[in-house]
C-alpha positions in Angstrom: -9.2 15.6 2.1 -9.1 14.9 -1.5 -12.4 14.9 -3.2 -12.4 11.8 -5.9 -15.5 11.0 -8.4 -16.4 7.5 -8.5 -16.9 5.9 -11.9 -18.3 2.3 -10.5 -16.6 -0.6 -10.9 -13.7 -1.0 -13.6 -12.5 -4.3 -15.5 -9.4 -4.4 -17.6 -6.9 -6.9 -18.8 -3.3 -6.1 -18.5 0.3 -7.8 -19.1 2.2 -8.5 -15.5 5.2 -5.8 -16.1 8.7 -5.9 -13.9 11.5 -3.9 -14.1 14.0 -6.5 -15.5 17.1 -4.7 -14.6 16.7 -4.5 -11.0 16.9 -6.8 -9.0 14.1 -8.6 -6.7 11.3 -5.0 -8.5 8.0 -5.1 -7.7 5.7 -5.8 -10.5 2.6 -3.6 -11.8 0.1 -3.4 -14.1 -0.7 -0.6 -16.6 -4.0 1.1 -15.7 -5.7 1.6 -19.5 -7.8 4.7 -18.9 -7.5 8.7 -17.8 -7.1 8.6 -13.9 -8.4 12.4 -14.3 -11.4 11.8 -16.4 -12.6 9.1 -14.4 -11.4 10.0 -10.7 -11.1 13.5 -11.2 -8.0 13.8 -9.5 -4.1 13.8 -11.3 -2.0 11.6 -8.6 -2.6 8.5 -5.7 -6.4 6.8 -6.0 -7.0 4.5 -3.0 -8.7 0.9 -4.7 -9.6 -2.1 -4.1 -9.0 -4.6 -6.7 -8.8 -8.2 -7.9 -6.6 -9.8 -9.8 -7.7 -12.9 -11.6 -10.5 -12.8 -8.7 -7.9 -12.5 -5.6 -8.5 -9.2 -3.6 -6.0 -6.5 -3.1 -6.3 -3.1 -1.7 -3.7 -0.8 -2.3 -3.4 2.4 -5.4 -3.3 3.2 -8.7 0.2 5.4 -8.2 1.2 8.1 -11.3 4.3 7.2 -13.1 6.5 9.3 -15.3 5.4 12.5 -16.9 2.4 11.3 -18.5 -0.8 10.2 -17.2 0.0 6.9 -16.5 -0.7 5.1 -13.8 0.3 1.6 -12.1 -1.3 -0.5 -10.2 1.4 -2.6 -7.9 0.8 -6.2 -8.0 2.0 -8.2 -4.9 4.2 -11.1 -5.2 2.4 -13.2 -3.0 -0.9 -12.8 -5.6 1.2 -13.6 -8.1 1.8 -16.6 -6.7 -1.5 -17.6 -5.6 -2.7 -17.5 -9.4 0.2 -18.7 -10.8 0.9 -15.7 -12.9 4.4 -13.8 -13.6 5.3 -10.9 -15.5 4.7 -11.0 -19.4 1.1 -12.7 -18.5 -1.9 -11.2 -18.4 -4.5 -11.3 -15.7 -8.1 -9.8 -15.3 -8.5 -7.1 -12.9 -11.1 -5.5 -11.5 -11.1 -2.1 -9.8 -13.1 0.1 -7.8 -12.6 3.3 -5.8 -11.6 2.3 -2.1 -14.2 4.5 0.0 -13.5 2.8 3.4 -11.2 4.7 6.2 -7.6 3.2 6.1 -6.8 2.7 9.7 -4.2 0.4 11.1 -4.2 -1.4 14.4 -1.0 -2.5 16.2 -0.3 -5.3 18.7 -1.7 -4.6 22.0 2.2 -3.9 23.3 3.3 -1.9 20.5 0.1 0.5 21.3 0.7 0.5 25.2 4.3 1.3 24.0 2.6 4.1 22.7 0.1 5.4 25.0 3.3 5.3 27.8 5.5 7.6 25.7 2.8 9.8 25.0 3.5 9.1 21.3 -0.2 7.7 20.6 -1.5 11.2 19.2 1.7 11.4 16.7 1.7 7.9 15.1 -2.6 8.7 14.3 -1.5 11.6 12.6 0.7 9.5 10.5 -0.7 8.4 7.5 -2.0 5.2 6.4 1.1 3.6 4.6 3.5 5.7 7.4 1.3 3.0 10.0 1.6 0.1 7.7 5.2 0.5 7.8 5.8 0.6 11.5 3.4 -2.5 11.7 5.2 -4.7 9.3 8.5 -3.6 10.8 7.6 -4.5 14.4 5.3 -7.6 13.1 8.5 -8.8 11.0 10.7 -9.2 14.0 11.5 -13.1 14.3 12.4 -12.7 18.1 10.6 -11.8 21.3 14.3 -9.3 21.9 14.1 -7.9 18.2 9.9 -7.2 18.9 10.7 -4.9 22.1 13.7 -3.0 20.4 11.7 -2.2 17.6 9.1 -1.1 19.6 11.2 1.0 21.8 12.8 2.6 18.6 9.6 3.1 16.8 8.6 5.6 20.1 11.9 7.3 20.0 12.0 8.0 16.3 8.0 9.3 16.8 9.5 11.8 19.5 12.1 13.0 17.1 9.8 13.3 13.9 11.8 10.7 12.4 10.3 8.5 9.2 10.8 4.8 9.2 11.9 4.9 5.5 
């Protein structure tokens, strides 16, 4: 378990960046002071943050051989206050303290529990969850649900990542 130190709460303003040259890139912002100094730690920080006042929990993620970090920026915030990259917004940061734990649909956890797979997926991590969670939550039909499910067990069984 990675020991971080918690400076308190963080404001900043930073420009919205995207990588122009690729297409449908995820969008960041710069984080303007030493992740080390203040976390005591060189890589991932779990936060929680606001930009512009709306909540987001997520990481400030190392980038490049420096010590910069990023801080993703989702699209649907950007939308909700009207912002794009080249604007600036107001964040405010903080380190994320609370457990990350993720819990599935009642039939993708029997799923589970039936293939004796329950133990492996809580060992996964947090964003390994997430991604099984928005893959089975993401299927439009009832058919496309239960596959997902089914394969989401079998590639458990076999050690298997999602991505």
């Amino acid at each position: 378990m990675v020991d971080y130190r918690d400076p308190g709460a963080l404001e900043f303003d930073a420009v919205i960046l995207r990588d122009t040259d690729v297409a449908n890139s995820s969008a960041w912002v710069a984080f303007p002071h030493s992740v080390p100094e203040l976390f005591g730690v060189k890589g991932r920080v779990p936060v929680v943050a606001t930009f512009d006042g709306e909540p987001y929990r997520g990481s400030l993620m190392k980038m490049g051989a420096g010590d910069t970090h990023l801080l993703g920026m989702l699209r649907e915030i950007r939308e909700k206050i009207g912002k794009e990259p080249g604007d600036t917004v107001h964040v405010t940061l903080r380190l994320d303290t609370a457990p990350r734990t993720i819990e599935l649909a009642a039939d993708a956890r029997a799923a589970l529990d039936e293939s004796g797979q329950a133990a492996m997926f809580d060992r996964l991590s947090y964003s390994h969850q997430r991604e099984y969670q928005q893959w089975i939550e993401g299927a439009k039909r009832p058919e496309t649900r239960a596959s997902r499910i089914e394969k989401m067990t079998e590639m458990l069984s076999t050690g298997t990542r999602l991505k």
